[in-house]
C-alpha positions as MATLAB code, in Angstrom:
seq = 'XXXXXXXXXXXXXXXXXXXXXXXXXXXXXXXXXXXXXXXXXXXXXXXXXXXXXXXXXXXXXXXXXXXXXXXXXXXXXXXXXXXXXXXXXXXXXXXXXXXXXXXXXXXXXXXXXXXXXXXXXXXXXXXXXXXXXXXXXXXXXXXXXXXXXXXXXXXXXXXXXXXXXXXXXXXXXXXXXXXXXXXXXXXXXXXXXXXXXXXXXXXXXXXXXXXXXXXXXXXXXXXXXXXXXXXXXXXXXXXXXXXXXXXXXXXXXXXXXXXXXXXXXXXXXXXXXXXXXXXXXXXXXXXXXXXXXXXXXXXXXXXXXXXXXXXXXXXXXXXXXXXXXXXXXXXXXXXXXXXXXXXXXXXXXXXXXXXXXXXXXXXXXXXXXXXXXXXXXXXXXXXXXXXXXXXXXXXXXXXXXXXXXXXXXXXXXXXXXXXXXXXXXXXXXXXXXXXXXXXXXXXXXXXXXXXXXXXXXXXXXXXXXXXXXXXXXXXXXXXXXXXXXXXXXXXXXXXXXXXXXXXXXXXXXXXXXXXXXXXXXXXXXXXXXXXXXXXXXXXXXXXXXXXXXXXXXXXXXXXXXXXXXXXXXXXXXXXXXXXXXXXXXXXXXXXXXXXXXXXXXXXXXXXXXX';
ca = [
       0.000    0.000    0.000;
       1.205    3.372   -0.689;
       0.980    5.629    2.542;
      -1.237    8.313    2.377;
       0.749   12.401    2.503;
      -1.117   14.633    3.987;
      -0.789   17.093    6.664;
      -0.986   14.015    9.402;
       2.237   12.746    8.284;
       4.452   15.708    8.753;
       5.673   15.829   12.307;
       7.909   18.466   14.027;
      10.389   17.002   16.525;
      11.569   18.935   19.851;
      14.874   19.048   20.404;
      15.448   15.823   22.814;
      13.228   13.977   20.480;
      15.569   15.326   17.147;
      18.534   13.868   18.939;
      17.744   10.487   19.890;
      16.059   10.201   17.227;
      19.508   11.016   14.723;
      21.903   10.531   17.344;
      24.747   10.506   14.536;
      23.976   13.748   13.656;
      25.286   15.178   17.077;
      28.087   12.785   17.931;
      28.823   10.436   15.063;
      28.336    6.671   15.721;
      27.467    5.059   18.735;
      29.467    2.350   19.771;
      29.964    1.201   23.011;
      33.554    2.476   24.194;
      35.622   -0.273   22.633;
      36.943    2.523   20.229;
      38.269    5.775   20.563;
      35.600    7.601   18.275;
      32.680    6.071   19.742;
      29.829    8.346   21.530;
      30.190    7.870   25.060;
      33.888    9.794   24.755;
      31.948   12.592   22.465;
      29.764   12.923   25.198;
      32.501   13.536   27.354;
      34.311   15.732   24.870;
      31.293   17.874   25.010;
      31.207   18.384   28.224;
      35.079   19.024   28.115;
      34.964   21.377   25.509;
      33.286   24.486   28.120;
      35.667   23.664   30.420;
      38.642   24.017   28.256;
      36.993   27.233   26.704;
      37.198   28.677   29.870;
      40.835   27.929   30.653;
      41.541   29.214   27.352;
      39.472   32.536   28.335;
      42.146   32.681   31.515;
      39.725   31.366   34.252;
      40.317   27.872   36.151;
      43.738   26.282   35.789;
      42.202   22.917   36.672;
      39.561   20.303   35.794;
      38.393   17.559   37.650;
      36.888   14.376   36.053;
      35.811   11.111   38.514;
      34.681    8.298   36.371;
      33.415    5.184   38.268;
      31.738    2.630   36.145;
      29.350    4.491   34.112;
      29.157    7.895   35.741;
      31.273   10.405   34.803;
      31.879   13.798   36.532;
      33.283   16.917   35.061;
      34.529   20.227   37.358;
      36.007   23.184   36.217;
      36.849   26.559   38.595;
      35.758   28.756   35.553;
      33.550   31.483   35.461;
      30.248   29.445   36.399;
      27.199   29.699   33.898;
      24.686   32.699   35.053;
      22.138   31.159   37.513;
      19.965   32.509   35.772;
      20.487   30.603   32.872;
      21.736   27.102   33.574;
      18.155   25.465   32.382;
      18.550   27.280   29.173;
      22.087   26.289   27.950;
      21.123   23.016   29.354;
      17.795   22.294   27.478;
      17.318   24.620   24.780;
      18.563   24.468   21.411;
      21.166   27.071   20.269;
      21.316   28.615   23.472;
      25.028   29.390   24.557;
      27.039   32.690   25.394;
      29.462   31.660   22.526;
      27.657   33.713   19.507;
      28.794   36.344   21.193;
      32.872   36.494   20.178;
      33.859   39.276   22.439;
      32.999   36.490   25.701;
      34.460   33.436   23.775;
      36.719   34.729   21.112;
      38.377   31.605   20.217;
      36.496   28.555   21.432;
      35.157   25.497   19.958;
      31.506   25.019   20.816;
      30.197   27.522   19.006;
      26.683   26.312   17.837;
      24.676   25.482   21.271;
      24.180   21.632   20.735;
      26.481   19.982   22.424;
      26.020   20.113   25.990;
      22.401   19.514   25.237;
      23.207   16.161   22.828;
      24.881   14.918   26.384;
      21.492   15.412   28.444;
      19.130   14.177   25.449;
      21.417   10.596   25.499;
      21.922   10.268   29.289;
      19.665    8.132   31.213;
      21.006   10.653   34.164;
      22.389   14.382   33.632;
      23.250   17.278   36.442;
      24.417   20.681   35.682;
      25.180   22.792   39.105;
      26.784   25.902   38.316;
      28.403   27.857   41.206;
      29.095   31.714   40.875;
      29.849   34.602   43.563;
      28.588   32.553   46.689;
      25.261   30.886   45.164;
      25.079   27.393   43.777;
      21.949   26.249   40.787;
      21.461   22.998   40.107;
      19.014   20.994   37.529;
      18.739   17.041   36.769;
      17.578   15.752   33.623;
      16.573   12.218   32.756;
      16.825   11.618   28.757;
      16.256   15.429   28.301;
      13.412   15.565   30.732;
      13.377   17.541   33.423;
      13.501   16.066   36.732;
      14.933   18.504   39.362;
      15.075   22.379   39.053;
      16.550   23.117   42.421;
      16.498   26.868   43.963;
      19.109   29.008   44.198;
      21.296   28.233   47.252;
      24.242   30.380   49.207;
      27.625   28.155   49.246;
      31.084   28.150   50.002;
      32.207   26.414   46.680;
      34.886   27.918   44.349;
      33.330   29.518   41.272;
      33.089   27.262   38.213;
      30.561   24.186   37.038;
      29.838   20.519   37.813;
      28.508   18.464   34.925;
      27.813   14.710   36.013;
      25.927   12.305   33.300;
      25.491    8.649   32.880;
      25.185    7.673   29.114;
      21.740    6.117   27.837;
      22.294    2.085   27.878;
      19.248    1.657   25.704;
      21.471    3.833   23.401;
      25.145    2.917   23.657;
      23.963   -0.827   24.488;
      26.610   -2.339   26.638;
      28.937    0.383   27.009;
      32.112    0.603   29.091;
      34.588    3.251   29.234;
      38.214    2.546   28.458;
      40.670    4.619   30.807;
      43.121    4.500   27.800;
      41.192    6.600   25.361;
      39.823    8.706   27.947;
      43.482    9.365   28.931;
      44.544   10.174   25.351;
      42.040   12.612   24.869;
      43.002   14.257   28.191;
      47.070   14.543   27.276;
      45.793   16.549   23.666;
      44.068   18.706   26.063;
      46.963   19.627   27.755;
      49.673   19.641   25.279;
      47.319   22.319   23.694;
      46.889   24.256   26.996;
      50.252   24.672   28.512;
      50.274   24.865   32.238;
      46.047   23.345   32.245;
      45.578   20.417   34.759;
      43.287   17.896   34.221;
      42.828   15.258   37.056;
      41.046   12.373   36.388;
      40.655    9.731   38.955;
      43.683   10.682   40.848;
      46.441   11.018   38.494;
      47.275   14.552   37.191;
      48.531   15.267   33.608;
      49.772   18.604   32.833;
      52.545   19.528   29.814;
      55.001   22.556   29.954;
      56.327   22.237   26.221;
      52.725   21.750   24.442;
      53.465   20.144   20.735;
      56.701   19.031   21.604;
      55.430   17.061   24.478;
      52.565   15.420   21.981;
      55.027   14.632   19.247;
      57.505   13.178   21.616;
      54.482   11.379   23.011;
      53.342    9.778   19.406;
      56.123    9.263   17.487;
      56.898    5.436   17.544;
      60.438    6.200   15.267;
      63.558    8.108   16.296;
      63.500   11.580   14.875;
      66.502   12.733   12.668;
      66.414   16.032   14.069;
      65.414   17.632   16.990;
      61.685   18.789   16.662;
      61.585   22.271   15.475;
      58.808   24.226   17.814;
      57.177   27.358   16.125;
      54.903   29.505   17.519;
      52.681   32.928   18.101;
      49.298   34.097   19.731;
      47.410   32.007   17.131;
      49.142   29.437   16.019;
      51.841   26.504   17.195;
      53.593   24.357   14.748;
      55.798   21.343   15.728;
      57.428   19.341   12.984;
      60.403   17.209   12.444;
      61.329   14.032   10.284;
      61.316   10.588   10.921;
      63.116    7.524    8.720;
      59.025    6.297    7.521;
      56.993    6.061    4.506;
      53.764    8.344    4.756;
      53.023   11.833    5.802;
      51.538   12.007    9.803;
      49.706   15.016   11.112;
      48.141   15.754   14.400;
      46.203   19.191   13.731;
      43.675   21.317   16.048;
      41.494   24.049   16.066;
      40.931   26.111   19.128;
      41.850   22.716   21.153;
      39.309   20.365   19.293;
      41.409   17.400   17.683;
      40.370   17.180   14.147;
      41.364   14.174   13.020;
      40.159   14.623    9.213;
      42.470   17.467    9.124;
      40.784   20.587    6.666;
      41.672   24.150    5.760;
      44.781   24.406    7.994;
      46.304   21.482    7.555;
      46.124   22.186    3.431;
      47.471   25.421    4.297;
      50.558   24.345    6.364;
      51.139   21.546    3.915;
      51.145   24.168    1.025;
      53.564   26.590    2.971;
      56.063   24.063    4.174;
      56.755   22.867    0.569;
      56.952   26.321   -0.660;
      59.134   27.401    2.119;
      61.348   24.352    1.740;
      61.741   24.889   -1.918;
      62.431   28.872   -1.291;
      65.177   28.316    1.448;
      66.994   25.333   -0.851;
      66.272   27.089   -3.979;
      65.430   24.345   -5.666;
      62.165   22.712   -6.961;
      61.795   19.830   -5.147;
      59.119   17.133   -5.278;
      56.136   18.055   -2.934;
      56.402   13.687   -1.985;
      60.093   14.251   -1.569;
      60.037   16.957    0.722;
      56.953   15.667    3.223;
      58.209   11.658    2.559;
      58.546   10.906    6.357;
      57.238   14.032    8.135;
      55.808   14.014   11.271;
      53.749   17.623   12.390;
      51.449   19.237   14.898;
      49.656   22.176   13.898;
      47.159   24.072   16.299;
      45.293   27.452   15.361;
      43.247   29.699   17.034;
      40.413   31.446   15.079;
      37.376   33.078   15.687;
      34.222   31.776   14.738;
      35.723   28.583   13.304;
      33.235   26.673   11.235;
      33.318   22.671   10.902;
      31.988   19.949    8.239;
      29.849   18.650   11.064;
      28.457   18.791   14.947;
      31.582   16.688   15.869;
      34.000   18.742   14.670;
      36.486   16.372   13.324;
      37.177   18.435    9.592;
      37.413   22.249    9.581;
      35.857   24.353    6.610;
      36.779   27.719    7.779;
      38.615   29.727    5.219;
      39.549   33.148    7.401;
      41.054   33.198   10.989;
      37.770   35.903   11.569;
      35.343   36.719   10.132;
      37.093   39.925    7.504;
      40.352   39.106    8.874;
      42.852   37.041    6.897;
      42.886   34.063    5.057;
      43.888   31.110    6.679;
      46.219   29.632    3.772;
      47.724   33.440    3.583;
      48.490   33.810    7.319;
      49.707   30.516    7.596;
      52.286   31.087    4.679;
      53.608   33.823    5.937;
      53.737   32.147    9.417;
      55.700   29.437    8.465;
      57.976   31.376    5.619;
      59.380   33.827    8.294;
      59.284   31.615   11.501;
      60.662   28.212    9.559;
      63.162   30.389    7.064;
      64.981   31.571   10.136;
      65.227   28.487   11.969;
      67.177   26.675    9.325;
      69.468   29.694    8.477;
      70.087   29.545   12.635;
      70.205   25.874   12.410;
      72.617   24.628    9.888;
      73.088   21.461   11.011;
      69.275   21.110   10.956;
      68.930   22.139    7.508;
      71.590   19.746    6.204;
      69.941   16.634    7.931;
      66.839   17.649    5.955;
      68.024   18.276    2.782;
      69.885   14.396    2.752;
      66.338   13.103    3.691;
      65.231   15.080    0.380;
      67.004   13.721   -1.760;
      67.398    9.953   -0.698;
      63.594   10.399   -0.844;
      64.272   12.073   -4.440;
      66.253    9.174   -5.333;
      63.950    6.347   -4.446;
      60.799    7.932   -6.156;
      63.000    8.035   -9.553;
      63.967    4.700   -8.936;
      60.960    3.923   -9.039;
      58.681    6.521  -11.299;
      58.995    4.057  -13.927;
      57.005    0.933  -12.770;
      54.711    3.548  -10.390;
      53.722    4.935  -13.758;
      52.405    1.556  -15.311;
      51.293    0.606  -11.368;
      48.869    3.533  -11.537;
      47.552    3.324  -15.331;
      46.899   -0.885  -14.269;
      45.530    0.255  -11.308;
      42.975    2.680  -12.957;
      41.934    0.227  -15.364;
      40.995   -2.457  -12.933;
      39.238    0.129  -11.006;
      36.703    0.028  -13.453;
      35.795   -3.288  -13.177;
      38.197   -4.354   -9.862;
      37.230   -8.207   -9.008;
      39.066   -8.023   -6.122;
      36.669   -5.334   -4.449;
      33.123   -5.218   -3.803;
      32.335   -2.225   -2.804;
      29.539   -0.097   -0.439;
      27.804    3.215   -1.360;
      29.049    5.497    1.567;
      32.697    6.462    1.272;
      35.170    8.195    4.291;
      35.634   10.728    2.150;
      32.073   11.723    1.543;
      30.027   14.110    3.732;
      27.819   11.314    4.465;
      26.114   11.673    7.985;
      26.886    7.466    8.049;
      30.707    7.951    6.962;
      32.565    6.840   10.649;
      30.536    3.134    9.638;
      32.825    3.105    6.934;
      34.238   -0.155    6.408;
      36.497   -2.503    4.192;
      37.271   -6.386    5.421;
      40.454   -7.779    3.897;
      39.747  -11.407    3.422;
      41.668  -14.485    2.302;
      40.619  -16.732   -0.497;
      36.562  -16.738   -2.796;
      34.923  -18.781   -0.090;
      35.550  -16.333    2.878;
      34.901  -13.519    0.972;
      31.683  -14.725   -0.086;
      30.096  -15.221    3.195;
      30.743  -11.401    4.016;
      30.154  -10.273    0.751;
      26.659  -12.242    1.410;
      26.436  -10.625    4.772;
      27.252   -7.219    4.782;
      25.597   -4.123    4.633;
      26.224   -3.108    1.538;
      25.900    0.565    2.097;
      28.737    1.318    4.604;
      31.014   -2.252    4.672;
      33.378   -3.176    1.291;
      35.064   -6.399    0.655;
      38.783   -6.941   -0.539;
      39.735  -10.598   -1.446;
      43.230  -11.351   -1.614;
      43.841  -14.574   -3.978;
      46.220  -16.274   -1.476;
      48.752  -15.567    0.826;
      50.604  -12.284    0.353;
      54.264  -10.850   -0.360;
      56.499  -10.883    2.770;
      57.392   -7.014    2.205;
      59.362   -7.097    5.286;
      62.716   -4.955    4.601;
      61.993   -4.018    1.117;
      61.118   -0.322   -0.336;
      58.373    1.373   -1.744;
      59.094   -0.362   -5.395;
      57.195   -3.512   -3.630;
      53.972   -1.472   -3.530;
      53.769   -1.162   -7.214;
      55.506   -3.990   -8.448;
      52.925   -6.505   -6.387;
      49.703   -6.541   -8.323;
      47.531   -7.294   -5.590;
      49.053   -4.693   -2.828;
      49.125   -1.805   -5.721;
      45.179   -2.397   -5.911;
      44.305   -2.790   -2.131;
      46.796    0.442   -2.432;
      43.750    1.679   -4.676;
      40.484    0.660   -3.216;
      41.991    2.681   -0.207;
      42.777    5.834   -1.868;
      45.719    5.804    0.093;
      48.968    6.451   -2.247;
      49.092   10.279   -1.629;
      48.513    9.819    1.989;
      45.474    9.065    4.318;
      42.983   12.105    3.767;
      41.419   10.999    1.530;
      40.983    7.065    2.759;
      38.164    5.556    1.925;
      36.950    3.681    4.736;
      37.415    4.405    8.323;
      37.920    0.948    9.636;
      40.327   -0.887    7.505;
      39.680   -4.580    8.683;
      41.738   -7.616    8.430;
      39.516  -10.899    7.997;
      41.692  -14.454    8.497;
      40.929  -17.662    9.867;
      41.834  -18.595   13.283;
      44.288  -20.905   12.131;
      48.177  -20.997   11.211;
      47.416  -20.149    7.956;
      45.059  -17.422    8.452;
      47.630  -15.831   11.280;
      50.221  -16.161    8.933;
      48.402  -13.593    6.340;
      47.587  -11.114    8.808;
      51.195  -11.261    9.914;
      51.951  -10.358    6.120;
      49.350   -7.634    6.188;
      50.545   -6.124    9.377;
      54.308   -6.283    7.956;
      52.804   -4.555    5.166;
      50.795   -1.525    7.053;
      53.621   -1.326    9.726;
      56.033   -0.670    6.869;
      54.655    1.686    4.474;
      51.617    2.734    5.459;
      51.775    3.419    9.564;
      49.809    6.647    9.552;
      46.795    4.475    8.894;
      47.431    2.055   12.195;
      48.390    5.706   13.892;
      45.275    7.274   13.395;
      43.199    4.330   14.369;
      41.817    2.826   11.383;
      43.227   -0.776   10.743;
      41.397   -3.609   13.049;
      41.538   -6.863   13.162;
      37.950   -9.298   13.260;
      37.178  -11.743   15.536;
      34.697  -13.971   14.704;
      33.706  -16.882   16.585;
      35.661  -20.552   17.160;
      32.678  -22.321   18.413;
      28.533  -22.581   18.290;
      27.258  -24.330   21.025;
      23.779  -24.975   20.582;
      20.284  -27.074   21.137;
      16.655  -26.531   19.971;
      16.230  -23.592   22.228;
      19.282  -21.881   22.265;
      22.212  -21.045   20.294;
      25.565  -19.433   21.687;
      28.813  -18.293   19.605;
      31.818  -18.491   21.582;
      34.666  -16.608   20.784;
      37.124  -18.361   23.504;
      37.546  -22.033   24.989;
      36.223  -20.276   28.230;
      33.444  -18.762   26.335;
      32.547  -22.515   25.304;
      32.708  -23.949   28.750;
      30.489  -21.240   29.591;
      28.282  -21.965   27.112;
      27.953  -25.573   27.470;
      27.234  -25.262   31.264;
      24.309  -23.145   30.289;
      22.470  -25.625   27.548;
      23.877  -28.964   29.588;
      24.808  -32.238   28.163;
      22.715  -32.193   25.068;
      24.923  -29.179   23.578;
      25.831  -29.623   19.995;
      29.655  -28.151   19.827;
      30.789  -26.667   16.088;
      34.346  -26.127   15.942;
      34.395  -22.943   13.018;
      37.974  -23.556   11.174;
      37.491  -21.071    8.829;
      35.468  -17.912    7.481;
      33.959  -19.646    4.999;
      32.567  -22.514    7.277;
      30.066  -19.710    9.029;
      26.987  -19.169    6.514;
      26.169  -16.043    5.319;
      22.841  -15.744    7.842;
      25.064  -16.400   10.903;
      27.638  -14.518    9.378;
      25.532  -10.923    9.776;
      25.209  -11.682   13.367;
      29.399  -10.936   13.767;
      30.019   -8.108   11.352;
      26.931   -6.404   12.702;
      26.563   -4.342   15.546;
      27.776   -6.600   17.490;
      31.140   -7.425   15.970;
      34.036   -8.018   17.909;
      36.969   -5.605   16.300;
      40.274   -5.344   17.584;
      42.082   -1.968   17.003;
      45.668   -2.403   15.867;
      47.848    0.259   17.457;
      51.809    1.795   17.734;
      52.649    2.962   20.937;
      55.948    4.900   21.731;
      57.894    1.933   23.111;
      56.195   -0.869   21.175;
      58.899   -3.186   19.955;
      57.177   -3.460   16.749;
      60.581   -3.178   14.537;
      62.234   -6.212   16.957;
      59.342   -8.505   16.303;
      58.486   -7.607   12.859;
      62.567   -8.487   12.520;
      62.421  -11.496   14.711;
      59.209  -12.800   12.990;
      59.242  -11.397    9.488;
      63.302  -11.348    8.622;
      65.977  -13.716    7.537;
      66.377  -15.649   10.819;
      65.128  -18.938    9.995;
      67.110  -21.000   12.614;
      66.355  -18.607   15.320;
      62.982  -18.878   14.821;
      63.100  -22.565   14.579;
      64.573  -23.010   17.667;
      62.187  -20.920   19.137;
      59.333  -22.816   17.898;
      61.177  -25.994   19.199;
      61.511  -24.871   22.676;
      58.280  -23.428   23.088;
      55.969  -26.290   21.149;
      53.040  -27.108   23.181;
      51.054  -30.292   22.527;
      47.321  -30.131   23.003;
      46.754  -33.774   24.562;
      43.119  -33.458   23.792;
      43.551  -33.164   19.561;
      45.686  -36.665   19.680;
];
């Protein structure tokens, strides 16, 4: 039947109603805390986000946060919202002092939505503000109104208390992970010098701001000390690491955005020029950011972002009839980098080596990159290899952070989850066998290996990672020897030319399940042998066990159950201090007898499988 349209059908939603209802509009996706980009640590952002404005507007040098289980607790010693107003910029739309620039010049919630997304997807929200002697408090319950409390005298330092516990009937399941919590907390302060945040105990405070973050992130040695540049409005770090890629860690105003935009094109634009003025020589723009690692933060007024979570920015001015971004950035850089390297010599001749060994490589190379890319094209057309969705990374999309691309091994694998998936946000890559061991080689690999110069391609990722495709890169291997031994391959691959990707928290690994333990009521999928003992205690001695030995054992209909919203994902990541070059050596290199040994000594015999 088609539905009848007429005035009945048109509906206006209030503003609680508008947000739960298109949560992703306000925060992205949802999750449920096992990643760093999921909602519950938006929410938390939010909330973070006034504090830090307030710091940045010189009142309150600390912030306390107390998270215990699901409640989390925010207190700043700012300013305090007006009494008067706390219900306001707590419940109604676009209601915030920060349209007016002249009280928050330089901030980053600018619009009046977030604080309010936080109450509308808490199953428990409190604002108390405290200003000159007199406390107001009001508790919400998924944006209703449960508590407006009268204005009281106190003895409390000026500033506000947020307190919320995130909807479960939203973020099903959720947990917080201290880890990602912690992370966001460091940027904070690496972007506030002299801010402390204190968060269940421990303080973290920095004194050097981008220094302290790139020291923090960078997994390689740098081949020169990190050059820190700086003004009112804008702090540059940058130095050079021995890696393939290009990595960037840019804010605006303190928000991380981690899609980059109009200021990191315009500090990628100046460096090259400024590189090429000071050598006098035309360099290749690959050559001369081939290995680069930078943090860029600006402060503008009235900054304006692709979307409510403020991850791209699409500001073109530092204010509104002030100037360009790209133009004060290039003069930024020209005078403040120019005279570092005619102070620095020994700088300047440590760069210029990396230049051109990078210069010599690419020619080396241009050759069979040339026929790579023209191959690569062509397939594109009609690529076997890929099936892909509708929604890219790169797209506007409201549904672009569900992005996804599984790497599998072998037809059969890759046609469950090609059978499975959701064809609008999740892509398949099937790889015909086992892959090159690129371990130790150079770049030449990339485009000499027909299959790794198109997975190259599907992710749009040869210039660099801005424009990637997918925002969860996933590898997809059986649980067995074999299936390890690919993902190996594929992590020796990413770890070698293409670590900005595992950096900025995009490749994963799946788990899918070992076992099904089942009877005519029930059915179970068990991901570990203690998972199955669980699982068999629960159904009793008439279980039926399934032992899964590969992808394409698991039909397609049971298959949509794990790549779903409730698949398992584990995030692949590089610490500072991972010994990811040892074991990629120990495992991946031409050690044969060592590792034979190894496996000799530590063999272990399941008695059970005899």
């Amino acid at each position: 039947m088609v539905q009848n349209y007429s005035e009945d059908t048109i509906r206006t939603l209030d503003w609680k109603e508008h947000i739960r209802k298109r949560p992703g509009m306000y925060i992205g996706k949802l999750g449920d805390g096992t990643f760093a980009d999921d909602g519950i640590y938006v929410l938390l952002k939010e909330v973070l986000d006034n504090s830090v404005d307030e710091y940045m507007m010189g009142f309150g040098k600390e912030i306390h946060i107390q998270l215990s289980d699901t409640k989390v607790s925010v207190r700043d010693f700012g300013r305090g919202i007006p009494l008067g107003k706390v219900l306001d910029v707590s419940s109604k739309m676009n209601t915030g002092a920060k349209y007016d620039s002249k009280v928050f010049k330089k901030s980053v919630g600018l619009n009046g939505v977030g604080i309010k997304a936080v109450n509308a997807l808490s199953d428990h929200f409190v604002v108390q503000a405290f200003r000159k002697g007199e406390t107001k408090r009001v508790v919400f319950s998924k944006g209703e109104l449960v508590e407006e409390a009268p204005v009281e005298s106190t003895h409390e330092a000026d500033g506000t208390y947020v307190e919320f516990i995130p909807d479960g009937s939203i973020f099903t399941n959720f947990k917080f992970k201290n880890e990602y919590i912690i992370s966001l907390l460091k940027n904070y302060t690496y972007l506030n010098a002299g801010l402390s945040i204190h968060f269940n105990g421990e303080v973290y405070k920095s004194e050097n701001g981008l220094l302290d973050l790139l020291d923090e992130q960078m997994t390689e040695t740098s081949l020169y000390p990190i050059i820190s540049l700086k003004d009112d409005d804008l702090e540059i770090a940058v130095t050079h690491c021995n890696q393939y890629g290009e990595e960037y860690y840019t804010f605006v105003n303190g928000q991380h955005t981690t899609q980059g935009g109009t200021h990191l094109q315009a500090f990628r634009e100046a460096y090259v020029k400024t590189i090429r003025d000071f050598y006098n020589k035309n360099f290749d723009v690959s050559d001369i950011r081939s290995g680069i690692v930078a943090a860029v933060s600006i402060k503008i007024e009235e900054p304006v972002f692709e979307s409510q979570t403020k991850t791209k920015l699409g500001s073109k001015d530092m204010s509104p009839g002030g100037p360009s971004i790209r133009n004060y950035m290039m003069e930024f850089v020209k005078e403040k980098l120019d005279n570092f390297l005619h102070k620095n010599s020994e700088v300047a001749e440590i760069l210029h080596k990396k230049i051109l060994e990078s210069e010599k490589e690419r020619k080396a190379i241009s050759g069979i990159q040339k026929l790579a890319r023209e191959r690569a094209k062509k397939v594109n057309l009609h690529n076997k290899k890929l099936r892909d969705c509708r929604i890219h990374f790169n797209s506007n999309h409201e549904r672009k952070m569900e992005t996804s691309i599984f790497i599998t091994e072998g037809d059969s694998a890759s046609g469950s989850i090609t059978k499975a998936r959701d064809v609008t946000t999740q892509a398949v890559f099937s790889l015909k066998g086992k892959p090159l061991n690129t371990y130790g080689l150079s770049r030449k690999v990339v485009y000499e290996n027909e299959e790794f110069n198109l997975l190259q391609a599907a992710l749009n990722i040869e210039e660099g990672i801005e424009a990637l495709r997918y925002n969860q890169v996933i590898i997809a291997t059986d649980a067995d020897v074999d299936g390890m031994h690919i993902r190996l391959l594929l992590l020796t691959f990413f770890l070698q030319f293409f670590p900005e990707l595992i950096k900025n928290g995009h490749l994963f690994i799946l788990q899918t399940p070992l076992f099904r333990v089942r009877n005519n009521k029930q059915t179970f999928y068990c991901y570990t042998e203690q998972e199955r003992i669980e699982a068999i205690k629960k159904i009793g001695k008439n279980a039926e066990i399934t032992r899964f030995k590969g992808l394409g054992e698991i039909s397609p209909d049971e298959f949509k159950h794990f790549i779903g919203k409730d698949i398992r994902l584990e995030p692949v990541t590089m610490k500072k201090g991972d010994a990811f070059k040892e074991l990629l050596e120990f495992y991946m290199g031409k050690n044969s007898p060592e590792r034979q040994n190894f496996i000799i000594n530590n063999l272990v015999i399941d008695e059970e499988m005899l």
